[in-house]
MARVEXLUM-38921 format. One record per residue: residue number from 1; chain; y, z, x of N, C-alpha, C, O in turn. Coordinates in steps of 0.2 Angstrom, whole numbers, plus 2048, in hexadecimal, padded with zeros to 3 digits. Layout:
<recs>
nr  kette  n_c2  n_c3  n_c1  ca_c2  ca_c3  ca_c1  c_c2  c_c3  c_c1  o_c2  o_c3  o_c1
NUM  A  Y  Z  X  Y  Z  X  Y  Z  X  Y  Z  X
...
</recs>
This chain:
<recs>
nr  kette  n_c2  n_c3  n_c1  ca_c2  ca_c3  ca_c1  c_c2  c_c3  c_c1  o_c2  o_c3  o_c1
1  A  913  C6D  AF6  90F  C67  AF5  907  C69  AF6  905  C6C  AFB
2  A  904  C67  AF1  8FB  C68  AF2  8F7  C64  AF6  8F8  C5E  AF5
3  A  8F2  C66  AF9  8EF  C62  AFE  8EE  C5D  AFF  8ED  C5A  B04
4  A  8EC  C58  AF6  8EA  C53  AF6  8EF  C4F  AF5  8EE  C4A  AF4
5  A  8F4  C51  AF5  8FD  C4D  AF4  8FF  C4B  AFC  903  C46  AFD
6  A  8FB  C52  B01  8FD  C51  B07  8FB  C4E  B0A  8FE  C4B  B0F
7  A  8F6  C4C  B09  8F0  C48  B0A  8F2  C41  B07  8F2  C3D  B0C
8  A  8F3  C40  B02  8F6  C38  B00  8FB  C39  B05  8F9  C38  B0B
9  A  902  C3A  B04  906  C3A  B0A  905  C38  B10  909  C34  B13
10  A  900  C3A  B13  900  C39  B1A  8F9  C32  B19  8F8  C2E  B1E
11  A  8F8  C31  B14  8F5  C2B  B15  8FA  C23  B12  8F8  C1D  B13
12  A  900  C26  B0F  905  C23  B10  908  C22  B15  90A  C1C  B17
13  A  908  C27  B18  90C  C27  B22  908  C23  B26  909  C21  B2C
14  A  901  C22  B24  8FD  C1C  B29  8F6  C1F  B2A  8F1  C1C  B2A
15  A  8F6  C28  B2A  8EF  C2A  B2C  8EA  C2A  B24  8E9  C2D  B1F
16  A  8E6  C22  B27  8E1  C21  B22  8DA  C26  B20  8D7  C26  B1B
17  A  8DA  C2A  B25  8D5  C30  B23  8D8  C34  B20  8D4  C37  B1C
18  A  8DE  C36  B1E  8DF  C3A  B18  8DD  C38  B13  8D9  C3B  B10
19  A  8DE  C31  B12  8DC  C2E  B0A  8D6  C30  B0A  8D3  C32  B05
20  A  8D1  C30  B11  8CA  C31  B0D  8CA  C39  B0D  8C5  C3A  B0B
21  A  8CC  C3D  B0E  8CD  C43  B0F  8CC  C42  B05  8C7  C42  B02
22  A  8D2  C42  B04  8D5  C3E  AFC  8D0  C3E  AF9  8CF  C42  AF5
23  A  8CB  C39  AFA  8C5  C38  AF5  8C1  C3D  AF6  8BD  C3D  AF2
24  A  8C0  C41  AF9  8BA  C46  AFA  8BE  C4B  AF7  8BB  C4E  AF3
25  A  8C2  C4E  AF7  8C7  C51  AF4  8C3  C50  AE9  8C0  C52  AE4
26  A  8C7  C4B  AEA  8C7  C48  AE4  8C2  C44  ADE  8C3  C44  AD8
27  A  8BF  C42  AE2  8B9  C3A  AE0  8B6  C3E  ADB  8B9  C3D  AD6
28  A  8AF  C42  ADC  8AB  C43  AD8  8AD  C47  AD3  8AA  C47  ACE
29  A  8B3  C4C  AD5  8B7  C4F  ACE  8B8  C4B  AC8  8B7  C4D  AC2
30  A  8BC  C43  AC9  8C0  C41  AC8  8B9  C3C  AC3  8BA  C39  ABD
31  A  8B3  C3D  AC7  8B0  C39  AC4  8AC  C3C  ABE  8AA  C39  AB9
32  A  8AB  C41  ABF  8A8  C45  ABB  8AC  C47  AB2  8AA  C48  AAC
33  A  8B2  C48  AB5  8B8  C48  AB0  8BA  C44  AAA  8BC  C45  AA5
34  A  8B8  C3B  AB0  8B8  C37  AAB  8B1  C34  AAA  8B1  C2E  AAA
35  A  8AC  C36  AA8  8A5  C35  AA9  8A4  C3A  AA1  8A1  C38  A9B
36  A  8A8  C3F  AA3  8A7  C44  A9B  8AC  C41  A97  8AE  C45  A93
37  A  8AE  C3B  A97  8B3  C38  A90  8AF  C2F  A92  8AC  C2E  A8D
38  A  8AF  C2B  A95  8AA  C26  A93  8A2  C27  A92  89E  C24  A8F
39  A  8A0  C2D  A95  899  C2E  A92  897  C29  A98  891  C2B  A96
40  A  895  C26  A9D  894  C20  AA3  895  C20  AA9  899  C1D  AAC
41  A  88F  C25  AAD  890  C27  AB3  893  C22  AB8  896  C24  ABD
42  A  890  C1B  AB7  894  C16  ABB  89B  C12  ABA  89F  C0F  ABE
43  A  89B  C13  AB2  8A0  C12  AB1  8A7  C15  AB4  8AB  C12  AB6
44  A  8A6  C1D  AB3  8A9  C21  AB6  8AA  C21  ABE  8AE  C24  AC1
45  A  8A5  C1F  AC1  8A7  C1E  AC7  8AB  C17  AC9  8AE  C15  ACE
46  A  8AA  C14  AC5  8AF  C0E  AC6  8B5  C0E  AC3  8B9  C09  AC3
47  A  8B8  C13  ABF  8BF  C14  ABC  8C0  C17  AC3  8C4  C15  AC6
48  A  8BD  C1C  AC6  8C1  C20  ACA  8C3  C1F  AD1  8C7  C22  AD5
49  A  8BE  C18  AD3  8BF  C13  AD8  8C5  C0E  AD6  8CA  C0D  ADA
50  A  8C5  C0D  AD2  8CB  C0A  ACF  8D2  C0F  ACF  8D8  C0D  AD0
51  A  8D2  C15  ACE  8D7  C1A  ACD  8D9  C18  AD4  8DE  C15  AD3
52  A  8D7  C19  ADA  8D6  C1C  AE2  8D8  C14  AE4  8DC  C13  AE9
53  A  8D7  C10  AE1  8D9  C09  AE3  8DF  C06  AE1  8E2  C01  AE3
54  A  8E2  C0B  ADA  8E9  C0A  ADA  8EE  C10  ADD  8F5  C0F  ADD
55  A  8EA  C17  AE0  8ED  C17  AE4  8F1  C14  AEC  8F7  C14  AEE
56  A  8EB  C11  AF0  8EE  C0B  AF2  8F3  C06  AF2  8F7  C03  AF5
57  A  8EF  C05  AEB  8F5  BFD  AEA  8FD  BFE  AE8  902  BFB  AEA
58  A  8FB  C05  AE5  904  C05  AE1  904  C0D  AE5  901  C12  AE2
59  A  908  C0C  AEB  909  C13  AEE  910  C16  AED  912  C1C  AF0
60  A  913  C12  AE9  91A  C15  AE6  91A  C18  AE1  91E  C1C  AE1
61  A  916  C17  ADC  913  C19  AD7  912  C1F  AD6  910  C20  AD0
62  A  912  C22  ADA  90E  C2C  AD9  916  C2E  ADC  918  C2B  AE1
63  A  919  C32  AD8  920  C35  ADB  920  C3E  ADF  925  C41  ADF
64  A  91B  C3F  AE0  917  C46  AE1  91E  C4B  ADF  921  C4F  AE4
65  A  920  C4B  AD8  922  C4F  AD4  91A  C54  AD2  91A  C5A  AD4
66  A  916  C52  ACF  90E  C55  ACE  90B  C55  AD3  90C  C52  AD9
67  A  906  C59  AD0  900  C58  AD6  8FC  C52  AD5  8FA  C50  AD0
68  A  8FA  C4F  ADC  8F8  C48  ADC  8EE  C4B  AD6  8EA  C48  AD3
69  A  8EF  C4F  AD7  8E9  C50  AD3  8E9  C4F  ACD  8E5  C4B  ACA
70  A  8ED  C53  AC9  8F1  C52  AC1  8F0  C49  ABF  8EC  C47  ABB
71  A  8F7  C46  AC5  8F8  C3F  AC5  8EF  C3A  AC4  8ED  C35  AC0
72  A  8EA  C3D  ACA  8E3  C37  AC9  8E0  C3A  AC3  8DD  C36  AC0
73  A  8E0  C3F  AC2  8DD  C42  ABB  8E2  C3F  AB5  8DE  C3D  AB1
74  A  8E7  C3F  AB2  8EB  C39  AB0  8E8  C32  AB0  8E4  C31  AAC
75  A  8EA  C2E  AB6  8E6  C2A  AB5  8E0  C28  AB2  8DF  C25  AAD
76  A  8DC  C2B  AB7  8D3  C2A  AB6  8D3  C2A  AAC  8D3  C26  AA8
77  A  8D4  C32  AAB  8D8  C30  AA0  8DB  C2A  A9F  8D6  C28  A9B
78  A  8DE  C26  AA0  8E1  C22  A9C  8DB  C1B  A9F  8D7  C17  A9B
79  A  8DB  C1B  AA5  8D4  C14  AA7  8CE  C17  AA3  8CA  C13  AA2
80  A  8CC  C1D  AA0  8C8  C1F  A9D  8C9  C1D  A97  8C4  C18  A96
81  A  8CD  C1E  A92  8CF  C1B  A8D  8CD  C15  A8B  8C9  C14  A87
82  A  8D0  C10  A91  8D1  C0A  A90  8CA  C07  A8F  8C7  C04  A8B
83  A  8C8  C08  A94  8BE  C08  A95  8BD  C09  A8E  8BA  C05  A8C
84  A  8BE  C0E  A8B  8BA  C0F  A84  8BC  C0B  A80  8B7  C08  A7E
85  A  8C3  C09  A7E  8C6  C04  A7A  8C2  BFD  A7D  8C0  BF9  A79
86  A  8C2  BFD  A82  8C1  BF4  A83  8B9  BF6  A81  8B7  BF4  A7C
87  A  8B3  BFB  A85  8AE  BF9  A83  8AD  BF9  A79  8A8  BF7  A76
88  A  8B2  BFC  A76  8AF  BFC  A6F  8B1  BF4  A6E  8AD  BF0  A6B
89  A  8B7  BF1  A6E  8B8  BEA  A6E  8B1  BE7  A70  8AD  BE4  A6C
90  A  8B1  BE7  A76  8AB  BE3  A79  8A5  BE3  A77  8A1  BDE  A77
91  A  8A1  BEA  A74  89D  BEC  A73  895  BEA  A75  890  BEA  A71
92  A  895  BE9  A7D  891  BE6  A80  88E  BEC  A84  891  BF0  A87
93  A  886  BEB  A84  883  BF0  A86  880  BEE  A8D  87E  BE8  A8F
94  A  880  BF3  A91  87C  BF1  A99  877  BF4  A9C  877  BF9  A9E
95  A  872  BF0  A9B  86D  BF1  A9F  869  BF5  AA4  865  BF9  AA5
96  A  86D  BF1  AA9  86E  BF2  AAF  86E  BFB  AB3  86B  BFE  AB7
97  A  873  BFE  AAF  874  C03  AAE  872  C08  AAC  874  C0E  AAD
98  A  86C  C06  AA8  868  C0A  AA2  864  C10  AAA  865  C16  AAA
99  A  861  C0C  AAE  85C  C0F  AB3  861  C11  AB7  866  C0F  AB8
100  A  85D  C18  AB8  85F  C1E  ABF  863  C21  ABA  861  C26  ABC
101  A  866  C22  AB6  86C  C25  AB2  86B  C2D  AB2  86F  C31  AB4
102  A  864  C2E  AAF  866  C37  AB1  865  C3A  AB8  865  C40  AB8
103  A  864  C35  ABD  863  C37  AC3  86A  C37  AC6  86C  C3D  AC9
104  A  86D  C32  AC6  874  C2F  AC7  87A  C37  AC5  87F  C39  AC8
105  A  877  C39  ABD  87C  C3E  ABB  878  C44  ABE  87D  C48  ABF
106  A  875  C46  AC0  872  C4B  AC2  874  C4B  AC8  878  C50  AC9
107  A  874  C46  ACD  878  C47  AD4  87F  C47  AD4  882  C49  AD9
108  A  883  C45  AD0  888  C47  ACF  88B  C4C  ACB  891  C4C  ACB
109  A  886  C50  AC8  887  C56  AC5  887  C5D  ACA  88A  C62  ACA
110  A  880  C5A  ACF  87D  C60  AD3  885  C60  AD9  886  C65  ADD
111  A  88A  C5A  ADA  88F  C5B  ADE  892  C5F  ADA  893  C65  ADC
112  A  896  C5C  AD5  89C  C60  AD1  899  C68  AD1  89C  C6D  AD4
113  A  894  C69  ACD  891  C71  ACC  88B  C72  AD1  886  C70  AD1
114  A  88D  C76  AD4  88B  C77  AD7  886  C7E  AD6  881  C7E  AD9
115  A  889  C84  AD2  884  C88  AD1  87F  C87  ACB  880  C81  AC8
116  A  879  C8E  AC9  878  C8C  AC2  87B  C8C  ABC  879  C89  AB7
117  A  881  C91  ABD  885  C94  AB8  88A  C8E  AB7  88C  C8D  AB1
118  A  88B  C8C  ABB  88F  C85  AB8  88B  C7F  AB9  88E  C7A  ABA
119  A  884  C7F  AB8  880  C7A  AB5  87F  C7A  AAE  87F  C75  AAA
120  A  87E  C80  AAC  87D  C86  AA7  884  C83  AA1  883  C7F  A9C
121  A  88A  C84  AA5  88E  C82  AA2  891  C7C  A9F  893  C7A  A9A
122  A  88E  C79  AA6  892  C72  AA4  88C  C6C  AA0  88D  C66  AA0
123  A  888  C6F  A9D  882  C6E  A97  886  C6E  A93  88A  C69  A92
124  A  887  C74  A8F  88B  C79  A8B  893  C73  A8A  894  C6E  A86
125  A  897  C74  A90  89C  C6F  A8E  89B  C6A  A8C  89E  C67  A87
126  A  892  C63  A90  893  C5F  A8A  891  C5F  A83  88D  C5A  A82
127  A  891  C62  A7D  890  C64  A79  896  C66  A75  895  C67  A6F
128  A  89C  C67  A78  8A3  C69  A75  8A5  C61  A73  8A1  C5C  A74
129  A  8AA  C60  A71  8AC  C5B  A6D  8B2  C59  A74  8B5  C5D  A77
130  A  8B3  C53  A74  8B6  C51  A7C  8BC  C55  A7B  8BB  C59  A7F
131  A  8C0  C55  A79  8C8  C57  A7A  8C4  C5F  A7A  8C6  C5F  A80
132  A  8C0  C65  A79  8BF  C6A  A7D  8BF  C6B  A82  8C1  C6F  A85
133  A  8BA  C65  A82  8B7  C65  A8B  8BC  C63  A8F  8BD  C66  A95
134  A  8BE  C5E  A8D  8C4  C5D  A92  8C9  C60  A94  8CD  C5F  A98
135  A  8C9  C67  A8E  8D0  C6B  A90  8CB  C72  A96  8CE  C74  A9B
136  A  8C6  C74  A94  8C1  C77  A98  8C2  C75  A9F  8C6  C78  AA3
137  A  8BD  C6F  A9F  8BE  C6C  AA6  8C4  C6D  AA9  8C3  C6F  AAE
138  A  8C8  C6C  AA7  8D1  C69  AAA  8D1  C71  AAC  8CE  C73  AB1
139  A  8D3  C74  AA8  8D4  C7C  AAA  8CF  C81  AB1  8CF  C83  AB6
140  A  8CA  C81  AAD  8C3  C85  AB1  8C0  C81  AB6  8BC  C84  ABA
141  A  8C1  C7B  AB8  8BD  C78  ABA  8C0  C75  AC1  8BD  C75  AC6
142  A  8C5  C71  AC1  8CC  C6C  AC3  8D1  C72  AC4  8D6  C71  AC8
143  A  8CF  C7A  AC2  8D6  C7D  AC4  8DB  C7C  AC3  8E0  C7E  AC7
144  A  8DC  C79  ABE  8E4  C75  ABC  8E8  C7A  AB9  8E4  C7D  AB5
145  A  8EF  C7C  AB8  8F5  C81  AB2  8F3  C7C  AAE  8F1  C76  AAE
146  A  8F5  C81  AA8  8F7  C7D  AA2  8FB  C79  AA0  8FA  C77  A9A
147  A  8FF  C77  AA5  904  C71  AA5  901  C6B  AA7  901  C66  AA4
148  A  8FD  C6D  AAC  8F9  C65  AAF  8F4  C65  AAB  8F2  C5F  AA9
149  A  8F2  C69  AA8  8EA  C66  AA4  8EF  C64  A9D  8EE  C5E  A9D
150  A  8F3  C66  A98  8F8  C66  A95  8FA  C5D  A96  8F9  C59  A92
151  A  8FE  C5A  A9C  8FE  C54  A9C  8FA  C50  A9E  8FD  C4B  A9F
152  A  8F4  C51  AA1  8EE  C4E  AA3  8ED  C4B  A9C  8EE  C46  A9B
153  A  8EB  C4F  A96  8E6  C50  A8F  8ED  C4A  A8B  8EB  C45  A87
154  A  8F5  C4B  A8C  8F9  C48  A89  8FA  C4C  A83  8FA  C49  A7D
155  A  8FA  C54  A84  8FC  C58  A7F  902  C5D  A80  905  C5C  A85
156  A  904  C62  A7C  908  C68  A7C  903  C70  A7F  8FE  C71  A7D
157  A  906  C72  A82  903  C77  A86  8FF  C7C  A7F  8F9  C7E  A80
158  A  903  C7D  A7A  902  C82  A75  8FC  C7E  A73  8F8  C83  A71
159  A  8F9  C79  A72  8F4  C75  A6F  8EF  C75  A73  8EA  C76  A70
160  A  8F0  C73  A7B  8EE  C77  A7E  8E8  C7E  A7F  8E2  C7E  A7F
161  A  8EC  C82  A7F  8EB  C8A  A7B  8E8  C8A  A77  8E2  C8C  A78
162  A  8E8  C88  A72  8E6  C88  A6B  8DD  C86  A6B  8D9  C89  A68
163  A  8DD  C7F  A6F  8D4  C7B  A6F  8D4  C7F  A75  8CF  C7C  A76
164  A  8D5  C83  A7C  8D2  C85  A80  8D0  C8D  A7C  8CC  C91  A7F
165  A  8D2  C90  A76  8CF  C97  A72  8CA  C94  A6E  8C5  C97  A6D
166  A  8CB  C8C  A6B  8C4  C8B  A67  8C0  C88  A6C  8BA  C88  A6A
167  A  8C0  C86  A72  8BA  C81  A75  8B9  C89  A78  8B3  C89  A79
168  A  8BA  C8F  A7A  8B5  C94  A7B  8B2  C97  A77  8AC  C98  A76
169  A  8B6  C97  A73  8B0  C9C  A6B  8AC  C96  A6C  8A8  C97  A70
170  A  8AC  C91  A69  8A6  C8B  A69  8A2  C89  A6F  89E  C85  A6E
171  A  8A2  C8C  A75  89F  C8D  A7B  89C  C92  A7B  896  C91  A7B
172  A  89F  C9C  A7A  89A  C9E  A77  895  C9E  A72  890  CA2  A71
173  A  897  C9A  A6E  890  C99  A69  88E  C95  A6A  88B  C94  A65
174  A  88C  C8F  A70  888  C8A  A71  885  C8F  A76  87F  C8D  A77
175  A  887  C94  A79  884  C96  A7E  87E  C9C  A7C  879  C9E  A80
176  A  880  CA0  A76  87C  CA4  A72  87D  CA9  A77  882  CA9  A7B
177  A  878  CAF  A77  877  CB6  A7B  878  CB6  A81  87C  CB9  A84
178  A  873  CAF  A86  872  CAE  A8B  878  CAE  A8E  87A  CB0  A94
179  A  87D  CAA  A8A  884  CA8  A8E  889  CAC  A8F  88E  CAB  A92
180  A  887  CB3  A8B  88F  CB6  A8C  890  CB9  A92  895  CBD  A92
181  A  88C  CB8  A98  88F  CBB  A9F  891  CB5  AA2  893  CB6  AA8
182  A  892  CAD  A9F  893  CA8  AA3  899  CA8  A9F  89C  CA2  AA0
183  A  89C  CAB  A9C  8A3  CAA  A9A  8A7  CAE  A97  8AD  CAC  A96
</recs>
């Protein structure tokens, strides 16, 4: 069992500091991941507030067959989705939101990456076409096999393999000369 499964678990058994153990574990990963497919750094923090809130609510619902990591990264994807689908219905623009934004993504970039070389990169990923990026991240980033990033994405592992060979050749050429020691 992986840490943060062990961690759910015992916040199942009553110790509520595990869960928060759980969000720092998981939060700004979780947010970030779905932040690069809504494109809405608050958005993204409210799908993933939401994610962490139906872990509470429906605590039968994770059968820790997977890693609870897999499982909120799943999630957070499909409330991601859904976010996009309803805002293209909706197609309502917000305001509110417009200020602070590259401040907001810059602090929650400066937590996920932490070095320059994954500042460096994670430029570079946004510029790949999403299902790249998201197979990158999910592998290189989340530390995920191929199996979990494989059913996070809701593909075949060999398809998989296939866009994680073009989303690097397409990474090396976004990154030119300078990048070939960052990959």
């Amino acid at each position: 069992m992986d840490r943060d499964a062990e961690n759910y678990k015992n916040f199942l058994d009553g110790d509520d500091s595990a869960f928060d153990r759980l969000m720092e574990s998981l939060f700004y990963r979780l947010v970030y991941f779905v932040d690069g497919i809504v494109g809405d750094t608050f958005a993204a923090e409210d799908i993933a507030v939401d994610v962490f809130a139906e872990l509470i609510s429906n605590k039968k619902r994770y059968n820790f067959k997977t890693s609870l990591k897999t499982y909120v990264f799943m999630l957070g994807k499909s409330r991601a989705l859904n976010y996009i689908k309803h805002r293209k219905v909706l197609d309502i623009t917000e305001l509110s939101g417009a200020e602070g934004l590259p401040e907001e993504k810059a602090e929650l970039e400066k937590k996920v990456l932490q070095s320059e070389r994954e500042r460096i990169l994670g430029d570079a990923l946004d510029m790949l076409p999403q299902d790249k990026r998201m197979a990158l991240h999910l592998i290189y980033f989340e530390d995920m096999s191929y199996e979990q990033a494989a059913r996070v994405m809701g593909v075949e592992k060999k398809y998989l393999d296939n866009l994680l060979q073009r989303a690097k050749k397409e990474l090396r050429n976004l990154l030119g000369e300078e990048g070939k020691n960052l990959i």
